[in-house]
C-alpha positions, 0 to 999 in steps of 0.5 A, a space after each residue: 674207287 679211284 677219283 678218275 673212275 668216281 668222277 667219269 660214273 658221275 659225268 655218265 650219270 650227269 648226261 643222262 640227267 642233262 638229256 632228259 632235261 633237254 627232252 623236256 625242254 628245261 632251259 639251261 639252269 634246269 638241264 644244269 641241275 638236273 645234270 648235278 642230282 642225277 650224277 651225285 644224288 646217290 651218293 648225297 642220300 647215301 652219306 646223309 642216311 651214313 652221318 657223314 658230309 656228303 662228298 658232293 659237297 666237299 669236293 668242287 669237281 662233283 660240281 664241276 663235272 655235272 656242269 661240263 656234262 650239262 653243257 655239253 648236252 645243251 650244245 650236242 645233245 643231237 648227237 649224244 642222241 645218236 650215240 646212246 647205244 654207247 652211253 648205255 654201256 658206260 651208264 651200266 659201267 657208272 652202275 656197278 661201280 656206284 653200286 661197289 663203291 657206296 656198298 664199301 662206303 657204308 661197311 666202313 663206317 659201320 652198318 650192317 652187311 643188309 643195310 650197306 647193300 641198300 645204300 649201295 643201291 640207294 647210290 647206284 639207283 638213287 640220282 635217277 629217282 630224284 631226276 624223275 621226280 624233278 623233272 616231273 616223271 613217275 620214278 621208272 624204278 617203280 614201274 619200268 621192268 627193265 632190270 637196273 635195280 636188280 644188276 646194282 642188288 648184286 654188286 652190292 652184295 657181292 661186295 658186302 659178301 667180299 668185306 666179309 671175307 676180308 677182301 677189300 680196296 680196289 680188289 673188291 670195287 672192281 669184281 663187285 663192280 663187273 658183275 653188276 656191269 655184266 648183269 646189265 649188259 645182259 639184261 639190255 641184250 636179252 630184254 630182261 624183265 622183272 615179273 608183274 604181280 601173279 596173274 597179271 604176266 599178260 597185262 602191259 
């Protein structure tokens, strides 16, 4: 993933991760550090399960980034409101490639094809549980049926299933990413749902 596409999945993230902390009317230190655990979250327990320094940590612009998004929120968040419908579709597009990219991250130091495709997913989904759990919130990964994990499943696997064939780089990241972007445009447009527990499908 090129830096440009890293950090614009970052800013995404870190405006949803602002907004939230406006909502529950944190001031704006919390709404700053909600903003940096949602974008690069992920990633963090990503390169601590990998082994390696994480990238938030080395690079001030994973830093820089989030706090801009805070800011912005804290003075527009009225506005940003307004424009969801929008955000989401950039959130989607933050998914699939946080999905790809943290999928390629983890096959290339080493792991196994099953276990990157769960980092990949720990990347892509991971910035969202830790800001629920901040901001006081049962994670709504566990709960919510709304398809976000399943979107970020699939890129992961088809780039755990494009490494194994030798496909990789740029290439891999992009299609990886798309189909885990499409599946979630989707899945919004049609109101997809993951099923309740057998027996329970008329229950809420």
């Amino acid at each position: 993933m090129t830096p440009v596409l890293d950090l614009a999945g970052i800013f995404v993230f870190a405006l949803s991760g602002a907004l939230e902390g406006v909502r529950k009317r944190f001031d704006a230190v919390g709404i700053a550090v909600l903003a940096f655990f949602t974008a690069v979250g992920g990633g963090i327990v990503r390169d601590l399960f990998i082994g390696v320094q994480p990238a938030a940590l080395r690079d001030t612009a994973y830093l820089l980034v989030p706090i801009a998004a805070a800011v912005i929120a804290f003075f527009w968040h009225r506005q940003l409101e307004r424009a969801m419908p929008g955000v989401l579709v950039f959130d989607a597009a933050g998914l699939g490639l946080f999905c790809a990219v943290g999928t390629s991250k983890a096959l290339h130091y080493g792991l196994a094809p099953m276990h990157a495709v769960f980092l990949g997913v720990c990347t892509a989904v991971g910035g969202g549980v830790i800001r629920d759990v901040l901001s006081g919130e049962k994670p709504t990964l566990l709960y919510d049926r709304e398809l976000y994990a399943v979107p970020a499943m699939l890129g992961s696997t088809m780039m755990a299933v494009l490494y194994a064939l030798d496909v990789r780089g740029f290439t891999a990241i992009l299609s990886s990413a798309v189909v885990a972007f499409a599946f979630r445009i989707l899945a919004m447009r049609y109101r997809w749902r993951a099923p309740l527990a057998w027996g329970l499908g008329g229950r809420e």
